[in-house]
C-alpha positions in Angstrom: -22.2 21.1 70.3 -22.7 23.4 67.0 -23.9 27.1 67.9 -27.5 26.5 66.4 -27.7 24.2 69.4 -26.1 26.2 72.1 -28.6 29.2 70.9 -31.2 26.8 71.3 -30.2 25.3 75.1 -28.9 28.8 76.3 -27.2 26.8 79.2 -30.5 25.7 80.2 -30.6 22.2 81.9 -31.2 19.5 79.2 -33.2 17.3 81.6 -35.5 20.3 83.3 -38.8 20.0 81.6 -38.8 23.7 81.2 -36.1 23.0 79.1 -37.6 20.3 76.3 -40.7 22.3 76.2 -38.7 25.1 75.1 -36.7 23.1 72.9 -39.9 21.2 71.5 -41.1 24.7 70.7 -37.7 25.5 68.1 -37.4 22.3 66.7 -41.3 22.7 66.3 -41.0 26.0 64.7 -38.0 25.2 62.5 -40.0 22.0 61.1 -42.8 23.8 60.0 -41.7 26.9 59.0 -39.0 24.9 56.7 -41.2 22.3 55.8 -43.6 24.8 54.1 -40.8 26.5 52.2 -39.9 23.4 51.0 -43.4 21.9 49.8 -43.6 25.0 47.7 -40.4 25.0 46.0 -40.8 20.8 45.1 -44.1 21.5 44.2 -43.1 24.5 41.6 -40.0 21.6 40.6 -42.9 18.7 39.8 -45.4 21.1 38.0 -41.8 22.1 36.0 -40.8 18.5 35.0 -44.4 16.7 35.4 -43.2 14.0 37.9 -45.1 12.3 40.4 -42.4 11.6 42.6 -41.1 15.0 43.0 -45.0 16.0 43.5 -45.4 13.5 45.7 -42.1 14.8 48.0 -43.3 17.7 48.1 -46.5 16.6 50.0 -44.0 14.2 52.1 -42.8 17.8 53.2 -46.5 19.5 53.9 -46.9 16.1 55.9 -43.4 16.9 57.4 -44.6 20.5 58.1 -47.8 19.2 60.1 -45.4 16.8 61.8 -43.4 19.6 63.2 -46.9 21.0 64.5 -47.7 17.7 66.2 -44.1 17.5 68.1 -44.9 21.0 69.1 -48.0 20.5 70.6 -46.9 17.4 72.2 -44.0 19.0 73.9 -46.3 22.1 75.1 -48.4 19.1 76.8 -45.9 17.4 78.1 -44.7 19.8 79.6 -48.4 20.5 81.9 -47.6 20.1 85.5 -49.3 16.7 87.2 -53.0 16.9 88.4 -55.2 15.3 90.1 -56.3 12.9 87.0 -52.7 12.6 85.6 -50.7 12.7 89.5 -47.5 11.1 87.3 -47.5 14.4 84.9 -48.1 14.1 81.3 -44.3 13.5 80.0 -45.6 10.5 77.5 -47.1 13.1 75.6 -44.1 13.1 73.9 -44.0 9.3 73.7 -47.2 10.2 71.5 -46.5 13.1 69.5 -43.6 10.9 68.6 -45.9 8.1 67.4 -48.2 10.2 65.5 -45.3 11.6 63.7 -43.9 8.1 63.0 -47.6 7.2 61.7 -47.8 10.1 59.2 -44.1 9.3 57.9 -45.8 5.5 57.3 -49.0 7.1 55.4 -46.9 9.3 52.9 -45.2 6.3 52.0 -48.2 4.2 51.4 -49.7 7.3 49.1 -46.3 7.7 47.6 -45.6 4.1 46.8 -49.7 3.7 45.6 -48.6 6.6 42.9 -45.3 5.8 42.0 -46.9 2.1 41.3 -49.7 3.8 39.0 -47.1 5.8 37.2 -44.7 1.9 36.6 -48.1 0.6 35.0 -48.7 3.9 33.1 -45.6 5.8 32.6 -45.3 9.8 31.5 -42.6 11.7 29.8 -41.0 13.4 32.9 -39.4 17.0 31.7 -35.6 18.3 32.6 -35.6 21.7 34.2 -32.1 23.1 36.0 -34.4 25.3 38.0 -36.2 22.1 39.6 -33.0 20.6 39.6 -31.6 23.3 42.2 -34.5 23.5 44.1 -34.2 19.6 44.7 -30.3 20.2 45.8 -31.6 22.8 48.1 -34.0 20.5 49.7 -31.3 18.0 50.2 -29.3 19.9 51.8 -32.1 21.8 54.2 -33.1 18.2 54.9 -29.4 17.2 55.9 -29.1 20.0 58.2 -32.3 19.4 59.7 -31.4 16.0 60.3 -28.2 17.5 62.1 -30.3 19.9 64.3 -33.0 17.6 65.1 -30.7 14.7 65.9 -28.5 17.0 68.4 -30.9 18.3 70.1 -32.1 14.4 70.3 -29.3 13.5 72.2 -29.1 16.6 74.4 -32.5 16.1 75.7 -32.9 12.5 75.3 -36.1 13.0 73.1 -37.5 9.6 71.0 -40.2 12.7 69.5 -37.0 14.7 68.0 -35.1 11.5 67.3 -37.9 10.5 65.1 -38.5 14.0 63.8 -34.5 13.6 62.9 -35.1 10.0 60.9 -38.1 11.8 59.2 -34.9 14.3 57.9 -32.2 12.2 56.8 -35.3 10.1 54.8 -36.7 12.7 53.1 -33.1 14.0 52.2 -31.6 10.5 51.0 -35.5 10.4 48.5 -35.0 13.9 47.7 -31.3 13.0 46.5 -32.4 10.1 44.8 -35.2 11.8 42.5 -32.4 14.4 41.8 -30.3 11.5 41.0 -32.6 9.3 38.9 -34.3 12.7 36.9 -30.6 13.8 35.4 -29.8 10.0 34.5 -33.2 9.5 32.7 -32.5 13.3 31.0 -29.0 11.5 29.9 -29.9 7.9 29.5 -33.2 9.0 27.7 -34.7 6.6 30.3 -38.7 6.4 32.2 -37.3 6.1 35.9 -40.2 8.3 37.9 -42.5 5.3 38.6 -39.4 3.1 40.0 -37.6 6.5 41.8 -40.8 7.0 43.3 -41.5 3.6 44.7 -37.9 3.3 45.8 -38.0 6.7 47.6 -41.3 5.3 49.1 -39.6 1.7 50.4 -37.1 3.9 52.1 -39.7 6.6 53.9 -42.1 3.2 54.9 -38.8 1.8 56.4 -37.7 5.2 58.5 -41.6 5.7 60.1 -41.7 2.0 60.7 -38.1 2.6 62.9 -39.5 5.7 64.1 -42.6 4.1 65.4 -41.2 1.2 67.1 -38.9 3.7 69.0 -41.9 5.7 70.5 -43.7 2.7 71.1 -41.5 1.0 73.3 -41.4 3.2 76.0 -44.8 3.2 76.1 -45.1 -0.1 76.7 -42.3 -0.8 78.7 -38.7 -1.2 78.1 -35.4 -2.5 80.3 -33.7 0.5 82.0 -31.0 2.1 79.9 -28.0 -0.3 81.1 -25.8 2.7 81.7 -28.5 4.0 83.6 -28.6 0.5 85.3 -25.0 0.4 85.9 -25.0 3.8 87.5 -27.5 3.0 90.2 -26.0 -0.2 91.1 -22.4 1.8 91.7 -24.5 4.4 93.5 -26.5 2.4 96.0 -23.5 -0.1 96.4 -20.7 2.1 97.9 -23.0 2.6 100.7 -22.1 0.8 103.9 -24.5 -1.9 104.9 -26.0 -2.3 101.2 -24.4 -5.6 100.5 -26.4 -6.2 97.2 -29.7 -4.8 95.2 -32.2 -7.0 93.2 -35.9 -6.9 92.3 -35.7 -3.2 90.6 -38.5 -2.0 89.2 -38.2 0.7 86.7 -41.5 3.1 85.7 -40.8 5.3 83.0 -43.7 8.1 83.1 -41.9 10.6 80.1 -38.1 11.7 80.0 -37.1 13.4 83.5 -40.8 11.9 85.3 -39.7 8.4 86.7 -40.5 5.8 89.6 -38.4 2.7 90.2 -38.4 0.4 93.5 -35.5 -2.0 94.4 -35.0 -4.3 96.9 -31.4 -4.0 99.1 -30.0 -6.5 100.8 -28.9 -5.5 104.5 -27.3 -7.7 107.8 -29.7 -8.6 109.4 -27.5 -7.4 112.5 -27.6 -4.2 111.9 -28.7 -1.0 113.8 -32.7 -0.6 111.6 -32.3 3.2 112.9 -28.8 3.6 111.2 -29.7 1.4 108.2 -32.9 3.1 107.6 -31.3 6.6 107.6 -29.0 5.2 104.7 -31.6 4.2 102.6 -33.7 7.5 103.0 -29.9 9.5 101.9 -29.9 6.5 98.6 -33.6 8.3 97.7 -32.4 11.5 98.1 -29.4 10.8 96.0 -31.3 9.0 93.0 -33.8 11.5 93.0 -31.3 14.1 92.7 -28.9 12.7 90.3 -31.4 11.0 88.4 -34.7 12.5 88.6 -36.3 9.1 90.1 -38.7 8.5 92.3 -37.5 5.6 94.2 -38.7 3.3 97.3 -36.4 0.9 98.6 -36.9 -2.2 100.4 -34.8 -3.4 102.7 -33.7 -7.4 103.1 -32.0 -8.5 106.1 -29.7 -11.0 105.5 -28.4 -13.5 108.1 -24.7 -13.8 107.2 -23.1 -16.8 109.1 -20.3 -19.6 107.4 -23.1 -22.5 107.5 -25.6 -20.1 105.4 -22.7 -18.6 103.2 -21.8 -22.0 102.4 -25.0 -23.3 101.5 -26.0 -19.7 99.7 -22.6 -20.2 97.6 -23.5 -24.2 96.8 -27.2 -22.7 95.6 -26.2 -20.0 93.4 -23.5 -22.3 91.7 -26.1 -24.6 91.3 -28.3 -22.1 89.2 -25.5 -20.9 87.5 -25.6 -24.4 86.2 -29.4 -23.9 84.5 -27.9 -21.0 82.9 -24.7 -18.5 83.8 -26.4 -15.5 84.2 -28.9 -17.3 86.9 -28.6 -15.1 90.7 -30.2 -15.6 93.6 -31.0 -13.6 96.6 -33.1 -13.0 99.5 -31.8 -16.7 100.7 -32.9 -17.8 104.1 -32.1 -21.1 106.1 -34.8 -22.7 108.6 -34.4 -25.3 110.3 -36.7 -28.0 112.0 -36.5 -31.5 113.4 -37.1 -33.5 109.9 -36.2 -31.3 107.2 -34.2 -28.0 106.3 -36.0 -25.1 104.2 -34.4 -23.5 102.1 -36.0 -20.3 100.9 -34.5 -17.5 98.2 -35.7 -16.6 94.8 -33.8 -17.4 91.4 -33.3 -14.6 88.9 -33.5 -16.1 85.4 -33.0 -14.5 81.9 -36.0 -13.8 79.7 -34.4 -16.2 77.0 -34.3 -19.0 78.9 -36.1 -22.2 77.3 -37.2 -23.9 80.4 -40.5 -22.3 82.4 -41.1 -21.0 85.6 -41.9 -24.6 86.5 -39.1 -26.6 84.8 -36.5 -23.8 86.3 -37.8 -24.8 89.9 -38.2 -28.5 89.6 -34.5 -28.9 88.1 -33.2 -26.7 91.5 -35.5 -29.0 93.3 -33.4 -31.7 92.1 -30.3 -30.0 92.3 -30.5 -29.5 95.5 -32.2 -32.5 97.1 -29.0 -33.9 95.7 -26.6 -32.0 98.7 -29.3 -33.9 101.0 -32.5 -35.8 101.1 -32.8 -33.2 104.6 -33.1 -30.0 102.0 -36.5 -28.8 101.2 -36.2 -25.8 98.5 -38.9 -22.8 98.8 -38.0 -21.1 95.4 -39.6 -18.0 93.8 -38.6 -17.5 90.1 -37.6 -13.8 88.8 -37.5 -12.1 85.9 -35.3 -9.0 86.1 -31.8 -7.8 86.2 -28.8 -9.8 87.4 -27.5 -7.5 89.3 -23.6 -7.6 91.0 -23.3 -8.6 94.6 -20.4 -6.9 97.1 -18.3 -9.5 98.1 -18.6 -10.7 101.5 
């Protein structure tokens, strides 16, 4: 970690909300406070050489500037304890504050590319000036580090508002470094290159806010647990005795460090409740304290005898067939005087061609095939495979 962000965390705790409000507020401060230096030393460089697209980045970086104010304010709300209106806290403020930044990035570059395609129609004798040349330089390299601040502290926090805050950086440095490029070849080359500098500079800054916006927008809507994340849990609630396997989970993300997520553990059915209860109140704890979830577990007893481990084995190989990454679980074997039930529900993959209804009529068919005596009861999943313990 560079010392810029080590002066920044102070050995705080990167996942304490106390923490990304804090470092909300720097990044916040940093962005507008060299956002505004910037604007006025681009705009001095486009009133030196006449050029709209240097004018133009330089009101990418007043828009930049307001930016920084947005991701400020939406950390300082974020960071509001929960109420009575908002009893999950208000951590997808900064879900928001990323989106609005995302949606500013994607207005400059419909301004800049409406210009820039005015000045291809209509082109003007751009001007050389060394002094507007440094100042571009400067910005590119301002830009960069930015991009290298904003970025880490990113990654420390795990913030999608300072990850597009970053993008909006390493844009505006890659446009700024192409004017700079494209004014000293048309000084050279004698050449009219604002018009197409500006409209490519504005392709690229459409492209970053349309990344940047997708990445805040996902969690707002939903999105699959981080599959390390994933991973973790399973090996966490799995080396507990009695937890023979985990499968319906649920995951509710409310803002970075404000989560909920329910599962489903599978459990003998022979087992002490007391004892087996107390295991899954000590899995809570543990997830809550590792992870900063929320969690409720069920628990699913499982009758484990040879005749229902034989049959639960001939099942699952069966919907393996449909698709390899097909599970089952919560399977259960009842037996009357005509006919055999056969209850569990199938976990399927999300890409899977056939529906709901096709997945169960092709068991059906499966497994009427063992015996005419088998009557499958079959609920259809979509969620995560997840590994069983082996017997």
């Amino acid at each position: 970690m560079n010392i810029f962000l080590q002066l920044c965390l102070g050995g705080r705790d990167p996942k304490a909300p106390e923490t990304r409000q804090w470092c909300g507020a720097v990044a916040g401060g940093v962005g507008v406070g060299l956002n505004l230096l910037l604007f006025l030393g681009k705009l001095l460089a486009g009133m030196l050489t006449a050029s709209i697209a240097v004018t133009a980045d330089a009101f990418n970086n007043l828009s930049d500037a307001a930016s920084s104010v947005v991701t400020l304010v939406g950390f300082r709300l974020a960071g509001q304890k929960a109420d009575e209106e908002h009893p999950f806290g208000h951590g997808r403020m900064e879900y928001l504050a990323g989106l609005v930044v995302a949606m500013l990035i994607l207005l400059v570059g419909v301004e800049l590319a409406q210009s820039s395609f005015q000045k291809i129609l209509h082109p003007e004798p751009v001007s050389f000036s060394p002094l507007s040349a440094g100042i571009l330089a400067v910005s590119v390299l301002v830009k960069l580090w930015m991009f290298w601040f904003n970025r880490g502290l990113s990654r420390e926090i795990q913030s999608a508002a300072l990850s597009a805050t970053a993008a909006d950086s390493l844009s505006d440095g890659v446009a700024t470094g192409a004017l700079l490029a494209g004014l000293v070849a048309g000084h050279l080359l004698s050449l009219s290159l604002d018009g197409w500098l500006g409209l490519g500079v504005a392709l690229f800054i459409l492209r970053t806010g349309w990344t940047a916006a997708k990445d805040t927008v996902d969690p707002l809507l939903g999105r699959p647990m981080d599959r390390a994340l994933a991973a973790d849990i399973d090996r966490l609630v799995l080396e507990h005795e009695h937890i023979l396997g985990i499968h319906d989970l649920v995951y509710h993300d409310y803002g970075p460090g404000r989560a909920m997520m329910s599962l489903h553990a599978e459990v003998p059915a022979e087992a002490n409740l007391l004892e087996v209860h107390d295991i899954i109140d000590h899995i809570e704890r543990e997830l809550k304290a590792k992870h900063q979830i929320e969690t409720c577990i069920h628990m699913d007893p499982v009758v484990r005898d040879e005749r229902t481990d034989a049959l639960r084995g001939q099942v699952a190989e069966l919907a393996r067939e449909l698709h390899p990454a097909c599970t089952i679980h919560d399977f259960r074997v009842t037996a009357g005087p005509i006919h055999t039930n056969l209850l569990f529900d199938v976990v399927v993959p999300y890409g899977l061609s056939l529906s709901n209804g096709e997945v169960r009529a092709a068991l059906t068919e499966k497994i009427r095939r063992l015996s005419e005596r088998y009557f499958p009861v079959i609920q259809v999943d979509h969620s995560y495979v997840e590994e069983q313990k082996t017997p």
